[in-house]
NULOLO-927003 format. One record per residue (C-alpha): residue in three letters; x, y, z. Coordinates in pm, whole numbers, padded with zeros to 5 digits, always signed. Each point is the difference from the previous one (the first is absolute). Last residue first. Layout:
BEGIN
ALAXYZ...
This chain:
BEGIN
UNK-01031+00576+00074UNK+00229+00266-00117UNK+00312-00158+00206UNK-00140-00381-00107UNK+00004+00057-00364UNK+00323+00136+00034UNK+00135-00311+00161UNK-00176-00192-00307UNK+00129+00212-00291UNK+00352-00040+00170UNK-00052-00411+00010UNK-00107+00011-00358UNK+00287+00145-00146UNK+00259-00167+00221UNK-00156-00324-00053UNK+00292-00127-00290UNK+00301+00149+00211UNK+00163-00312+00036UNK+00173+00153+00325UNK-00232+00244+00113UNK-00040+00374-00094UNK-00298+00140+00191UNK+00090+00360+00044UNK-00135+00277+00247UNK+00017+00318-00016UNK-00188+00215+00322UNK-00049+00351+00051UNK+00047+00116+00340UNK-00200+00140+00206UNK+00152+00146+00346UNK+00090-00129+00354UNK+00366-00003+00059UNK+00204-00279-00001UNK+00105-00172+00358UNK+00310-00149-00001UNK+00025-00272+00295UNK+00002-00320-00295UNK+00278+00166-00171UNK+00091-00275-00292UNK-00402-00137+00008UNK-00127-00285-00096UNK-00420+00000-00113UNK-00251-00077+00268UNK-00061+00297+00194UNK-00106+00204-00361UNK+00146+00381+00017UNK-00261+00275+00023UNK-00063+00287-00174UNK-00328-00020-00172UNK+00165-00150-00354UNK+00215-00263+00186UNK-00307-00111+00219UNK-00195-00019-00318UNK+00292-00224-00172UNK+00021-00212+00310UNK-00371-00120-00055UNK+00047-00033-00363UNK+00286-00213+00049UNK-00218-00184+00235UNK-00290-00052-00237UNK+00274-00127-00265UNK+00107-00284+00220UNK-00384-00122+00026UNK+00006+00022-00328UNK+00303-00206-00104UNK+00281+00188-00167UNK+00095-00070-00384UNK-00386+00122-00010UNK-00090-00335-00211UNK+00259-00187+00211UNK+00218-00231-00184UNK+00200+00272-00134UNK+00120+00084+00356UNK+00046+00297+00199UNK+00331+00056+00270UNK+00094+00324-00208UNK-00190+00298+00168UNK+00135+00339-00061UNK-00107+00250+00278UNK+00100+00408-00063UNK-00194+00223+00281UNK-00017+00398-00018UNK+00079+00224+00210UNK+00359-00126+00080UNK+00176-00248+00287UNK-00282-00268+00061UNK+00236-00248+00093UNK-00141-00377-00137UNK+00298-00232+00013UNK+00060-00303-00195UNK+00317-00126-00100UNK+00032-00144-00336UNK-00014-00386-00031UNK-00370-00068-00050UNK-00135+00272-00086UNK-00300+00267+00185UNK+00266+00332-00072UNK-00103+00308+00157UNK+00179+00239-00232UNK+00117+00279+00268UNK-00095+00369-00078UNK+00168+00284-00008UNK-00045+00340+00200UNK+00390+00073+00069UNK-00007-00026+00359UNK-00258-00328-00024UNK+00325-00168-00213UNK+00221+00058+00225UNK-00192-00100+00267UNK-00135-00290-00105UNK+00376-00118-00121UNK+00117+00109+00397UNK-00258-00246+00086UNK+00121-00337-00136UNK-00135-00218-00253UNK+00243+00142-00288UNK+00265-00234+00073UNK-00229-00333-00102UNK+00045+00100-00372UNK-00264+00100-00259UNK-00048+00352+00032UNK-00274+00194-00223UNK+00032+00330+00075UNK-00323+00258-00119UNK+00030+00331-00089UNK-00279+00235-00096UNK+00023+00327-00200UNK-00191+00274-00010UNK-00008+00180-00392UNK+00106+00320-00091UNK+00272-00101-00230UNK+00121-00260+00298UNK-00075-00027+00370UNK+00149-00080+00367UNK+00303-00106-00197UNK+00182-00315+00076UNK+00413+00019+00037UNK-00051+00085+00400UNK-00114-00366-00008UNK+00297-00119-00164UNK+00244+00151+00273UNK-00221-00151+00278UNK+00032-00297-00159UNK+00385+00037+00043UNK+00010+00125+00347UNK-00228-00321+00129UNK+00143-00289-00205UNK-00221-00202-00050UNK+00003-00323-00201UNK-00003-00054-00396UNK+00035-00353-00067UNK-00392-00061-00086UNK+00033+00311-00217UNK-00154+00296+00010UNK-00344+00140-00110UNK-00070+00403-00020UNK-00360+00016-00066UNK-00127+00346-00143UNK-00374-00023+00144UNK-00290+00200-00225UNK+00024+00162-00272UNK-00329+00073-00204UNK-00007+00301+00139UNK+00246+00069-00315UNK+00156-00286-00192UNK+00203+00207-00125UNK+00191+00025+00330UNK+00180-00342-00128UNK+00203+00209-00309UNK+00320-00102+00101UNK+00113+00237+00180UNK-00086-00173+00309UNK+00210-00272-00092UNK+00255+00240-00077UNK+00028+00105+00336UNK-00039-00268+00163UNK+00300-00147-00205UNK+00176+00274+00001UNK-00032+00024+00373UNK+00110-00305+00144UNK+00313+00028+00166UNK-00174-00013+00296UNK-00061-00361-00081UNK+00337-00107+00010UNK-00018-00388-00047UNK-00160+00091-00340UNK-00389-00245-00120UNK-00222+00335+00131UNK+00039+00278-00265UNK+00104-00242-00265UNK-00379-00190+00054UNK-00178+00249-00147UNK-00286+00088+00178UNK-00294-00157+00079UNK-00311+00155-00131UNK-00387+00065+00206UNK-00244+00050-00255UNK-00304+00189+00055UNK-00370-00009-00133UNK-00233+00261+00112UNK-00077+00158-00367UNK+00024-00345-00166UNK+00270-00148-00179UNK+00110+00054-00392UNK+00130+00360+00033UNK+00229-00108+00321UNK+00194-00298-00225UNK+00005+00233-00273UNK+00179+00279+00201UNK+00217-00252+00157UNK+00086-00146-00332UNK+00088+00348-00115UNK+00216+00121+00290UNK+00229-00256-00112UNK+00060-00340+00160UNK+00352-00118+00139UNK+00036-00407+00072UNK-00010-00257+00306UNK-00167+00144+00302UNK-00184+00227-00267UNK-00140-00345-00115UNK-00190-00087+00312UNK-00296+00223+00037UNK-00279-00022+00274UNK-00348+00067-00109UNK-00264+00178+00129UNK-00413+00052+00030UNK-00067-00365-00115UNK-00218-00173-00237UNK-00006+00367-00204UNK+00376-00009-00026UNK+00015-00328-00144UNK-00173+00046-00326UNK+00159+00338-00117UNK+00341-00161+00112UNK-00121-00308-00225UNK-00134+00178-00296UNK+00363-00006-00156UNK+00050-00379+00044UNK-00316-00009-00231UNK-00311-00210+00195UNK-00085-00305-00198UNK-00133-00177+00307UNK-00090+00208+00286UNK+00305+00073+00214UNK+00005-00171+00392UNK+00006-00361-00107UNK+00007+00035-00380UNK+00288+00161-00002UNK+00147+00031+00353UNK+00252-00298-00079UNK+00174+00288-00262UNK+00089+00266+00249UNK-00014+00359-00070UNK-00139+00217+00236UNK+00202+00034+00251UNK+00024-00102+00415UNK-00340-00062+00110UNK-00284+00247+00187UNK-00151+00119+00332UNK-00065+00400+00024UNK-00151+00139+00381UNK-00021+00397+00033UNK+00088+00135+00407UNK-00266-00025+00231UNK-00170+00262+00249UNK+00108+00288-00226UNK+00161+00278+00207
């Protein structure tokens, strides 16, 4: 077994106009921009598949302009997780997967499942949704991730569900979700959203070390003392894990620039 699991920090997209001339050279064409960003940072969270279908091409040309150990992690749509019956879910997951979003290749990293602030848990229906989630797809492993926003979640029977099942938890650092840190698959999903514009690194150094810090402990097997948790006596088990995390704060100017410097710090 590895002694540490494979670190990535980066932003949420690619294609935001404040981050020209801030985080893009000047004059850059919006279509270098993917082929710019993915060599400041080793991955890239994508929004738009939350809102809207891509083909199998755009994946392809998305993975053809990136480097070789590049990945992408991709929420899904959003019409497999905004129902009141979630285990009725299955066309949409289904189809969402069908998509074309294993053309990305390696290159595909997390699939994040995000619901709704108003969405609380209801124990036999999640577990109907997460029996909906293939293990893998046209030859390729997959990796789930939930991404809960509502108090009901914080509670162990949710760890446990989802640690039966081999998903992750989005660890959440925001301001109104709740925030628990369950270590519940083998790999680690973080997204960190309390950054500011007005900060060079949207998070201050000092704060960044300590992410860092955690992020090690995450990727050797451990589970930082200092973060929330929803089953505080759980005990994960010791392995590497790969860690994603995600530095997509609220103005999201810095977000660039404070991923380049956490990663800066991990191969320091």
């Amino acid at each position: 077994m590895a002694k540490s699991g494979k670190i990535r920090a980066g932003m949420g997209g690619w294609t935001f106009e404040p981050w020209e001339g801030t985080f893009y050279p000047d004059k850059l064409p919006k279509k270098k921009q993917l082929e710019f960003a993915s060599r400041q940072v080793p991955t890239i969270e994508v929004n738009g598949t939350y809102y809207s279908t891509f083909k199998p091409t755009v994946f392809a040309g998305w993975a053809a302009e990136t480097p070789d150990d590049f990945m992408f992690s991709v929420k899904a749509i959003r019409y497999a997780t905004n129902r009141r019956v979630l285990a009725e879910a299955g066309e949409s997951v289904a189809r969402f997967l069908d998509s074309g979003v294993t053309a990305l290749g390696e290159k595909l990293g997390p699939i994040v499942w995000q619901f709704a602030p108003t969405k609380k848990f209801e124990p036999e229906d999640f577990a109907g949704f997460l029996a909906l989630l293939p293990k893998e797809k046209d030859g390729l492993a997959l990796r789930h991730v939930l991404e809960v926003r509502h108090a009901s979640f914080a509670v162990p029977e949710f760890v446990e569900l989802a640690a039966k099942h081999g998903i992750a938890i989005c660890y959440a650092h925001h301001h109104d979700y709740p925030e628990f840190a369950d270590v519940t698959a083998d790999f680690v999903y973080a997204r960190l959203q309390k950054g500011e514009d007005s900060i060079p690194t949207a998070y201050e150094p000092a704060a960044l070390d300590r992410w860092v810090e955690r992020a090690k402990l995450w990727a050797s097997g451990g589970q930082p003392d200092d973060l929330p948790l929803a089953a505080p006596d759980r005990k994960p088990g010791k392995q590497a894990r790969d860690v994603f995390l995600y530095i997509i704060h609220e103005g999201k100017l810095r977000a660039p620039q404070g991923a380049m410097a956490f990663m800066q710090r991990v191969e320091g």
